[in-house]
C-alpha positions as a LaTeX table, in Angstrom:
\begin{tabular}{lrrr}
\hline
Residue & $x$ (\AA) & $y$ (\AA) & $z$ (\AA) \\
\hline
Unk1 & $-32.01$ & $-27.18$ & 58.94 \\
Unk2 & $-35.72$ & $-28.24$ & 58.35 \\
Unk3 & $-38.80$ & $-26.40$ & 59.24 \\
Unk4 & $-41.71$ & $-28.07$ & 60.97 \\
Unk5 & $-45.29$ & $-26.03$ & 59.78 \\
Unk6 & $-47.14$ & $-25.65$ & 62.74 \\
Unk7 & $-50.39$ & $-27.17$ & 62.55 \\
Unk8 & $-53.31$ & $-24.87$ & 64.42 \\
Unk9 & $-56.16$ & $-26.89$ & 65.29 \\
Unk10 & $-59.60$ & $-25.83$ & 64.34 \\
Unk11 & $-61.51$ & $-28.12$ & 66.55 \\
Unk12 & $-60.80$ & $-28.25$ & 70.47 \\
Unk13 & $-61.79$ & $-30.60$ & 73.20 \\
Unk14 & $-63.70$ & $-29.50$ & 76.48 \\
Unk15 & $-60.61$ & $-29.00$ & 78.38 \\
Unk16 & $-58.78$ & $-26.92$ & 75.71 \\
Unk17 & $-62.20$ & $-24.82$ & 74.84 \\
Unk18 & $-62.24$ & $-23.83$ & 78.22 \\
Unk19 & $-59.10$ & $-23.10$ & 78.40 \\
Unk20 & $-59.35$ & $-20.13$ & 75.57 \\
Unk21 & $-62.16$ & $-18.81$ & 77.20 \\
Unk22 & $-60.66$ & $-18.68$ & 80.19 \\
Unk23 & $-63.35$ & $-20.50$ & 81.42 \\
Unk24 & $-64.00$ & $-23.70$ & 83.61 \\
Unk25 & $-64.91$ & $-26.66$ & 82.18 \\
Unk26 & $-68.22$ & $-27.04$ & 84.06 \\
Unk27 & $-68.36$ & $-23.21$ & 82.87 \\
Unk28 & $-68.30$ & $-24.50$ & 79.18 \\
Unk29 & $-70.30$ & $-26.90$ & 79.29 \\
Unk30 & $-73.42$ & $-24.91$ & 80.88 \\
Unk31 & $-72.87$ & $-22.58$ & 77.98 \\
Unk32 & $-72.97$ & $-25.70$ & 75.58 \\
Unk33 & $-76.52$ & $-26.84$ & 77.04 \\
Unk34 & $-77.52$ & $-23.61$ & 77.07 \\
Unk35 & $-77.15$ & $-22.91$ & 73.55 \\
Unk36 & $-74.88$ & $-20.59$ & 73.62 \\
Unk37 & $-71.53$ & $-22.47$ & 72.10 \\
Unk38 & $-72.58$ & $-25.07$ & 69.29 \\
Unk39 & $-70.77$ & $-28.64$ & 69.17 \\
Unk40 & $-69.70$ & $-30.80$ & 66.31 \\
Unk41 & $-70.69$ & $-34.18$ & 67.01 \\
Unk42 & $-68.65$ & $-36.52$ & 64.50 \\
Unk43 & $-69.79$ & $-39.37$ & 66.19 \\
Unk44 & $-72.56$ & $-40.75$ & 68.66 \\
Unk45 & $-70.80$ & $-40.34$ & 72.30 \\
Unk46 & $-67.88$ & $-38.88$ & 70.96 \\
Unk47 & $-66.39$ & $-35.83$ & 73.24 \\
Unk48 & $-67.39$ & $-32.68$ & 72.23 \\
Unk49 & $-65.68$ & $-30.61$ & 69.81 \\
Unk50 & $-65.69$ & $-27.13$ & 69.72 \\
Unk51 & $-65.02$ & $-24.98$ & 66.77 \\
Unk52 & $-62.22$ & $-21.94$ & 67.52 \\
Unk53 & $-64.55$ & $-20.06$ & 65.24 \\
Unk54 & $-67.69$ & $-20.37$ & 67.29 \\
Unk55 & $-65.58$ & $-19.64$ & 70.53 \\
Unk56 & $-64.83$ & $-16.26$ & 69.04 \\
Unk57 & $-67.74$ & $-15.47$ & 67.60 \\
Unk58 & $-69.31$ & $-16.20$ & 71.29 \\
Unk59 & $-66.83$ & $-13.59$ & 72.96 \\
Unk60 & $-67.13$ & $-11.37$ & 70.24 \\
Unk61 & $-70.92$ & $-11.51$ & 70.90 \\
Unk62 & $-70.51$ & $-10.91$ & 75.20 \\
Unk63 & $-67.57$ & $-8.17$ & 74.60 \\
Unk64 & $-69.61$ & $-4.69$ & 76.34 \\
Unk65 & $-68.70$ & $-1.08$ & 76.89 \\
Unk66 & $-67.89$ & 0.18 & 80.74 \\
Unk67 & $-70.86$ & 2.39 & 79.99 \\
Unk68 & $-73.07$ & $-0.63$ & 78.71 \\
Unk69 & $-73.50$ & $-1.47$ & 82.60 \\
Unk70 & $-75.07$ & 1.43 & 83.94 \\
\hline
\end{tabular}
């Protein structure tokens, strides 16, 4: 019996990066414009492409303490 590797993509579309965040799309792409979530443009009017990495690093960066609200 063969074994497939699983491939895990690095790079994710709109949809997809808004998916992991749990996000809308309109959602991601304010944070996009804003800054917030870089983009890797490999071409001129290509979609955007969103690094896992940088999606992480973005929650990592918004995760707060209960107490933090006060």
């Amino acid at each position: 019996m063969a074994v497939k590797a699983q491939v895990v993509r690095r790079l994710l579309r709109t949809k997809a990066a808004s998916e992991y965040l749990g996000v809308s799309p309109w959602t991601l792409r304010r944070l996009v414009q804003e800054g917030k979530i870089p983009v890797v443009p490999l071409t001129e009017g290509s979609p955007w492409l969103i690094d896992v990495r940088d999606l992480d690093a973005y929650i990592d960066a918004c995760k707060r303490s209960l107490y933090d609200l006060c």
